[in-house]
C-alpha positions as CSV (number, residue, x, y, z in Angstrom):
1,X,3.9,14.0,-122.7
2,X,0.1,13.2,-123.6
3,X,-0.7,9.9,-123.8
4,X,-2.7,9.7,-127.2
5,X,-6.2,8.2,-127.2
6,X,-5.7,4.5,-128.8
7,X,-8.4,2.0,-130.1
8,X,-8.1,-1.8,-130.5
9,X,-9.8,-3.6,-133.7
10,X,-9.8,-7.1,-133.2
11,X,-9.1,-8.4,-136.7
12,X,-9.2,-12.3,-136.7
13,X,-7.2,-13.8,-133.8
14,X,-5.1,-10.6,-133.5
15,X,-5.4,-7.4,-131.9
16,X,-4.3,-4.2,-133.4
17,X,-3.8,-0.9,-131.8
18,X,-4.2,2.0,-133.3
19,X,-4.8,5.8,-132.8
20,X,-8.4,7.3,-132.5
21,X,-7.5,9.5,-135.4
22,X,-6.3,6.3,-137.5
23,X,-9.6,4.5,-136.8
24,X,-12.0,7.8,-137.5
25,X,-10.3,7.9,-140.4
26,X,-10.8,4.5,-141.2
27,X,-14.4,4.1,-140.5
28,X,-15.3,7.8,-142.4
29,X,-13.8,6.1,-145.6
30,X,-15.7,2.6,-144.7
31,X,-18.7,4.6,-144.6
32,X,-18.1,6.6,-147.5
33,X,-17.9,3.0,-149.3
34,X,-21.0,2.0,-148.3
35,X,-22.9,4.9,-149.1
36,X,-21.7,5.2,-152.6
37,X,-22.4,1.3,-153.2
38,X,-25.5,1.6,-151.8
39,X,-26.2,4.4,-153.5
40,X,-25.2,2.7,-156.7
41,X,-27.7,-0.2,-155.9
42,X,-30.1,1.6,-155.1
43,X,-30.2,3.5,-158.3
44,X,-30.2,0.5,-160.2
45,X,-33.3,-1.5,-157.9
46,X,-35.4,1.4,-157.4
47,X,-34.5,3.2,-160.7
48,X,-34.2,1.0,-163.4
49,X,-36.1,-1.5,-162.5
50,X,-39.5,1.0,-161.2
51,X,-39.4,4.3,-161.5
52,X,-37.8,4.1,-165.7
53,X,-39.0,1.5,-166.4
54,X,-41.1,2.6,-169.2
55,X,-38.5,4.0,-170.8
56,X,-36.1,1.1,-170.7
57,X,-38.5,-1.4,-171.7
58,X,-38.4,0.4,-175.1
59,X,-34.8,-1.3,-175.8
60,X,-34.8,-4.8,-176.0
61,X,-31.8,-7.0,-175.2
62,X,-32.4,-11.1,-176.5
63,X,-36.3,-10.8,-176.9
64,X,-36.7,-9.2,-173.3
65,X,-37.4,-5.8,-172.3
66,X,-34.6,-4.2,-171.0
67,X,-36.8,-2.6,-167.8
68,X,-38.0,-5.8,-167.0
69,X,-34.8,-7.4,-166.8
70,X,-33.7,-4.6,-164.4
71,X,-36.5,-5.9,-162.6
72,X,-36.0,-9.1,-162.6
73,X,-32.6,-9.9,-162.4
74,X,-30.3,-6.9,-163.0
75,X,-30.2,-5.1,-159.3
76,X,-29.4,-8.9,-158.3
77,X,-26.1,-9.1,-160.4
78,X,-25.5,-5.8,-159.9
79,X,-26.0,-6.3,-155.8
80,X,-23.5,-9.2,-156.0
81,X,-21.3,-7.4,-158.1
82,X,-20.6,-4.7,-155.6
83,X,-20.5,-7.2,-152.7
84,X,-17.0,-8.3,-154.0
85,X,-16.1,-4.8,-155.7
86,X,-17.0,-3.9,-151.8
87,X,-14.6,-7.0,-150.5
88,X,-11.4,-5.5,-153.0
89,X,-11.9,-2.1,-151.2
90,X,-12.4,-3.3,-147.7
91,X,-9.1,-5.5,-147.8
92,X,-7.3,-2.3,-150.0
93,X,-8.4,-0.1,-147.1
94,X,-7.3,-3.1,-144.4
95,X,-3.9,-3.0,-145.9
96,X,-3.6,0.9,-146.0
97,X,-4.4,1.3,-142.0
98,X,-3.0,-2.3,-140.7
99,X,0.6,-3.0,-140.4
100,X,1.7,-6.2,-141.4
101,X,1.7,-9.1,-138.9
């Protein structure tokens, strides 16, 4: 019999052991997280709030343009938005690949 190839995570105070295949998996879906989020955020700093906003700061929302509220204060909700949207599929993803203690 081959001996598979494990990996430990140290999650916390414990331990777990699981298979190299497990954890590829589960960093390749970590990253694919990230990159979309960032991806996200990035298209709502850089885009909105620079590269359109001329054309945003046509609408108005409560007496302020809306470009300059990307600017200003949008990517910032929007960042901490996806932090936690980010926390919900982290601990989603944690419960998919981690047994139960």
């Amino acid at each position: 019999l081959r001996r598979q190839r494990q990996m430990c995570i140290r999650d916390r105070s414990t331990t777990i052991i699981m298979s190299k295949k497990l954890a590829e998996e589960y960093w390749e879906k970590n990253l694919k997280y990230l990159l979309i989020l960032l991806s996200i955020w990035f298209t709502v700093s850089f885009g909105f709030g620079i590269l359109l906003i001329d054309e945003l700061n046509q609408i108005k929302i409560g007496g302020f343009k809306l470009g300059f509220w990307f600017a200003q204060q949008g990517s910032i909700y929007v960042f901490v938005i996806l932090i936690f949207i980010y926390i919900g599929l982290m601990n989603r993803l944690d419960k998919k690949y981690h047994p139960k203690k």
